[in-house]
N, C-alpha and C positions, 0 to 999 in steps of 0.2 A: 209600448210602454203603458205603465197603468198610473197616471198622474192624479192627486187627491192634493187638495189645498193642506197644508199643516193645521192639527190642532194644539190647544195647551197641552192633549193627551197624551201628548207626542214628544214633549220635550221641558225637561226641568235644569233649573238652576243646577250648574254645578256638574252636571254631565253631558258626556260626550254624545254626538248628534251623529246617528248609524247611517245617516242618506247626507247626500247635495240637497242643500234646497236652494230652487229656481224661482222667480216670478215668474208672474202669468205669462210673460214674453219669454220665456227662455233662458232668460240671463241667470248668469250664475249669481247666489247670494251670499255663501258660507259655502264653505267645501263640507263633507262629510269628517267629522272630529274635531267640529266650531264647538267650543263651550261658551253658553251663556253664562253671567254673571251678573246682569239685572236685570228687573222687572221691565224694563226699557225696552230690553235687549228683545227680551221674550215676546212682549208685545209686537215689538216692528215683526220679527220672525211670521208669528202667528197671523198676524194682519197681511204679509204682502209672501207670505210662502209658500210652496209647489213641491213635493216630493215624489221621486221614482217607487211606489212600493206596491209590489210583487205581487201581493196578496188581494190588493183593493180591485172589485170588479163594483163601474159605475154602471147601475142597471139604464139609467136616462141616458148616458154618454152612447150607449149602447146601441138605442134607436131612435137618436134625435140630436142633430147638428146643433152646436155652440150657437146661441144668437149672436151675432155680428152687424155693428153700426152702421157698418159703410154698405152691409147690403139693405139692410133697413132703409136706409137713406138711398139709397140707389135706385131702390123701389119703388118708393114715394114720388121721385123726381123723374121715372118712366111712365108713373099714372101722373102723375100732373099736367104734363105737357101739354096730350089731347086735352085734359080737361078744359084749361086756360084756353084752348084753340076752340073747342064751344060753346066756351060761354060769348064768344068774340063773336062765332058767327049766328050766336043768337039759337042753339042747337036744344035747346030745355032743361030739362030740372036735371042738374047734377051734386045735389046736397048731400046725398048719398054716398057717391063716390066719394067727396071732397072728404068725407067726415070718412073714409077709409083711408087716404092721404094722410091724413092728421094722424090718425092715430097710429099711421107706422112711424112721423114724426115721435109722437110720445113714446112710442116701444124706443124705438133708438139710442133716448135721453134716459129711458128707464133703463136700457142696458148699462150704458154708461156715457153719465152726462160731458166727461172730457174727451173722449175719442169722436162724439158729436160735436164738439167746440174743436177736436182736432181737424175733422172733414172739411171745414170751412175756408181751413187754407191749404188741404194735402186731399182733396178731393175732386177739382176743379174743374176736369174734366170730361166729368161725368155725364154735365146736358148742358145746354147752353145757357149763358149767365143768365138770363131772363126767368129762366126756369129756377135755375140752380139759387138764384136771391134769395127765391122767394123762400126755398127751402130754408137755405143759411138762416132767414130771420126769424121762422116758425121756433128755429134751433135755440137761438140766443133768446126768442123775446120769452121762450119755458123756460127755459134756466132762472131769467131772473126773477120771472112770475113764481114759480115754485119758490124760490128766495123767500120774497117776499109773505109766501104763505095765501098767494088771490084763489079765492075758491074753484073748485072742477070744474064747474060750467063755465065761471067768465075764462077761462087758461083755455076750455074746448071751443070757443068764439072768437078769441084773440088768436089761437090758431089757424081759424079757419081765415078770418083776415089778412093776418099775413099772407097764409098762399093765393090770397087773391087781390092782396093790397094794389097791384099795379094790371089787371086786367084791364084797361083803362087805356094803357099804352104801350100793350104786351109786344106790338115787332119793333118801336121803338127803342128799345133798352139795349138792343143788338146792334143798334148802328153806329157808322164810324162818325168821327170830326167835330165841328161845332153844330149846334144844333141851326136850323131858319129861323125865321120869326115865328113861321104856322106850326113851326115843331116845338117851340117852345110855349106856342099858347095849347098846344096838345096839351104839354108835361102839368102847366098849372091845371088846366081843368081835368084831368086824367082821377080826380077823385070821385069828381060827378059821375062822369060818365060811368065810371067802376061800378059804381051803385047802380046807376041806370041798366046798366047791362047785369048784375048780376038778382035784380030783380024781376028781371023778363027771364032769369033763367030759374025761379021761383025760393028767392030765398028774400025771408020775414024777418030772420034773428034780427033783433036792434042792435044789438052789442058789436054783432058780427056788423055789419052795416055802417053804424057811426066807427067804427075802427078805419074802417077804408077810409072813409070820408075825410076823419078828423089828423090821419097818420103823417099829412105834412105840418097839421099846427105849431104854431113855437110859443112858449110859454109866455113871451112876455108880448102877443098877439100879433107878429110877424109875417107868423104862415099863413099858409092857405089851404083852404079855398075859402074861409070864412073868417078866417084872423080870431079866433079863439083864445081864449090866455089862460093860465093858471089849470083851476081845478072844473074850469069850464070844457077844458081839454077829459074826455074820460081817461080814468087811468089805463087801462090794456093799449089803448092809440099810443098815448106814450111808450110803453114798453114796445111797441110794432116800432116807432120812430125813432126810438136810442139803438134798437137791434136795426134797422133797416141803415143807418147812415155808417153802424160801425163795418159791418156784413159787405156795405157798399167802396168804404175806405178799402179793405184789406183784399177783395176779389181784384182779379186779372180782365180789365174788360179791354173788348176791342181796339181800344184807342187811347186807353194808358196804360203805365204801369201801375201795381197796387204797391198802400204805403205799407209800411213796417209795420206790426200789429199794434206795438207798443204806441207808436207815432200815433196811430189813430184814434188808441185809447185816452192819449193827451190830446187830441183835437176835440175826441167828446168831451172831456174835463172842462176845456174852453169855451166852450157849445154851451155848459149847464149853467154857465151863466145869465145867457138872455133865453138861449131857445130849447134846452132841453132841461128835464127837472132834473137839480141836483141831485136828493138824494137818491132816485134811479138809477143815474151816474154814477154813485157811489158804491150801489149795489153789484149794478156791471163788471167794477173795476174789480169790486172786491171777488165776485162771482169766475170772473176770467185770469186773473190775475196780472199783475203790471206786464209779466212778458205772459202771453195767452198762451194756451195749450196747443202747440206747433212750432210756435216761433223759434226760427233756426237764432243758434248764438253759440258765442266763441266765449271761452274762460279763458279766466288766466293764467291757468297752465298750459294753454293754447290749443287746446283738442276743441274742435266744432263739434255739436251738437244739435238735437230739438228737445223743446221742451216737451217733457212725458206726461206730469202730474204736476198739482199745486203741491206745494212745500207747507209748512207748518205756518206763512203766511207770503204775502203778495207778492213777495220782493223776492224769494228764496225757491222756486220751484226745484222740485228732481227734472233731471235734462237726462236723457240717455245720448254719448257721442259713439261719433259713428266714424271721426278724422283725428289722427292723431296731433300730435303737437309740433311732429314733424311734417306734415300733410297726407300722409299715406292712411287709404282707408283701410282702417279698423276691421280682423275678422270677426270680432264679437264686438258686438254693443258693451259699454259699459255705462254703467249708471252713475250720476254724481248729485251730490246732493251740496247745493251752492249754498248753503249755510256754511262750508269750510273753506278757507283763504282763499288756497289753490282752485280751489272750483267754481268760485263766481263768476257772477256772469261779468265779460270784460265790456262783448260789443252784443247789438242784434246787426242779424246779416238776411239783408237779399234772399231770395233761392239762387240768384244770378251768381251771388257772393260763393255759394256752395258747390263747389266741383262735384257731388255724388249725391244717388239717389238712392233710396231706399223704400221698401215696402211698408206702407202701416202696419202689417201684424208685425214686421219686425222690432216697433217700438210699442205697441200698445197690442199686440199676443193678440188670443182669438178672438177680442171684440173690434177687431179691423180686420180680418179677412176680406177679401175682394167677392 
């Protein structure tokens, strides 16, 4: 098949539409003989459209695979491993690689920054949590940084932070139960020592450095390792520490289970009160949305679903279901857009809650391929 995004070229007010058009996942959108009728109409078309036509030969399709998030991300988290493994044993200068880490992180977000917010909870198995954190938080703390508009360089330092935010107490993170007393004075000073060791491993950036350090502060001087408050705290540490606690809420670790996405995103809301800054918080929220890009949920027409894309705002996302309302899975996805009665969201659900699994490209097309 020879697949091209639809243009306005392609289609006017008031006649009939000669193809299917498909979203980038497959899904059907309009059969072939849809007539539009408003400018509305045209634009959603134009904006989220795929058509079969016959004629289009894509020279780049040709001799150069789709970029894809989840291998982007895959990537990243097969080079990081060793990395974090020698800066531990003190093994020399890896700034180098680390800043090639990062930037498969930024490729990934630059493909598309929802199917990167998708990997965080439909990716999980990828390396082990210790690894895989650090990634999720590289993931979330660019989103909100580009949000916010923080310049190149400090987004490429607070990158490299996060993936080394916890070198400190890297076999730690994987263990089961309650912690000891000697494990738990590891986790406080696990700032220090980050520094310590990622300085023998010859890295200068300050930015990059005070982020480690400063990424358990809590605003109202709580944290640690130095009880910092306010605007004493740098801004990128914060954004490492609102992505690192949310990152840490919704992952599957050893020895619990993770919360709901939502739940967590109301635990940071509670958080910006004394220990995290509100309005980063607010960014977050508004950046991931009330139900994030994953989160499994039931409408109230009772077909289960995940959420695909943010909706026209926080509360309203597009969910693609995949169970019907009688429980039988679904041979085609279909898409709903919870802005209409019938389709809102009723509950969010567990993955436990969800009898069936499905593939990332099947909801989020060639920017999740495996």
């Amino acid at each position: 098949m020879t697949i091209r995004r639809l243009t306005y070229g392609d289609v006017r007010l008031g006649e009939l539409l000669p193809w299917d058009v498909c979203g980038d996942n497959g899904a059907l959108l309009v059969r072939k003989g849809y007539v539009p009728t408003s400018d509305s109409q045209l634009d959603a078309l134009v904006a989220r459209g795929f058509i079969d036509d016959p004629e289009y030969r894509d020279p780049v399709a040709a001799v150069a695979e789709p970029p894809s998030v989840v291998r982007l991300l895959n990537q990243a988290l097969t080079a990081l491993e060793p990395l974090l493994q020698r800066i531990v044993a003190g093994g020399g200068a890896v700034q180098a690689e680390l800043e090639q880490v990062a930037a498969l992180v930024r490729a990934a977000v630059d493909v598309n920054p929802e199917v990167a917010a998708a990997c965080i909870l439909h990716n999980q198995q990828a390396a082990s949590y210790a690894v895989r954190h650090c990634i999720d938080t590289a993931v979330v703390a660019l989103i909100v940084a580009r949000a916010i508009k923080r310049e190149p360089a400090e987004q490429q330092s607070m990158l490299l932070a996060a993936l080394t935010m916890n070198v400190g107490m890297l076999q730690l993170q994987d263990e089961r139960g309650l912690l000891t007393d000697a494990e738990r004075s590891l986790v406080r000073a696990h700032p220090e020592r980050g520094i310590a060791l990622l300085r023998q491993a010859g890295v200068q950036d300050p930015v990059w450095l005070d982020c480690v350090l400063a990424h358990h502060e809590n605003e109202d001087g709580s944290g640690y390792p130095r009880g910092l408050a306010g605007d004493a705290i740098p801004c990128p540490a914060k954004l490492i520490a609102l992505a690192d606690r949310y990152c840490a809420r919704v992952s599957t670790r050893p020895y619990r289970k993770p919360m709901l996405p939502n739940a967590a995103l109301r635990d940071i809301l509670l958080e910006a009160r004394h220990a995290l800054d509100a309005q980063l918080g607010a960014v977050l929220i508004r950046e991931l949305g009330i139900y994030p890009i994953g989160t499994y949920v039931r409408l109230l027409n009772g077909e289960v679903g995940v959420v695909a894309r943010k909706g026209l705002n926080s509360t309203t996302p597009y969910v693609q279901t995949f169970i019907g309302p009688r429980g039988a899975k679904l041979d085609v996805f279909l898409q709903r857009d919870t802005r209409a009665d019938l389709s809102a969201i009723r509950d969010v659900l567990s993955a436990e809650q969800v009898d069936a699994t499905f593939r990332m490209d099947q909801v989020w097309g060639r920017a999740a391929l495996p």
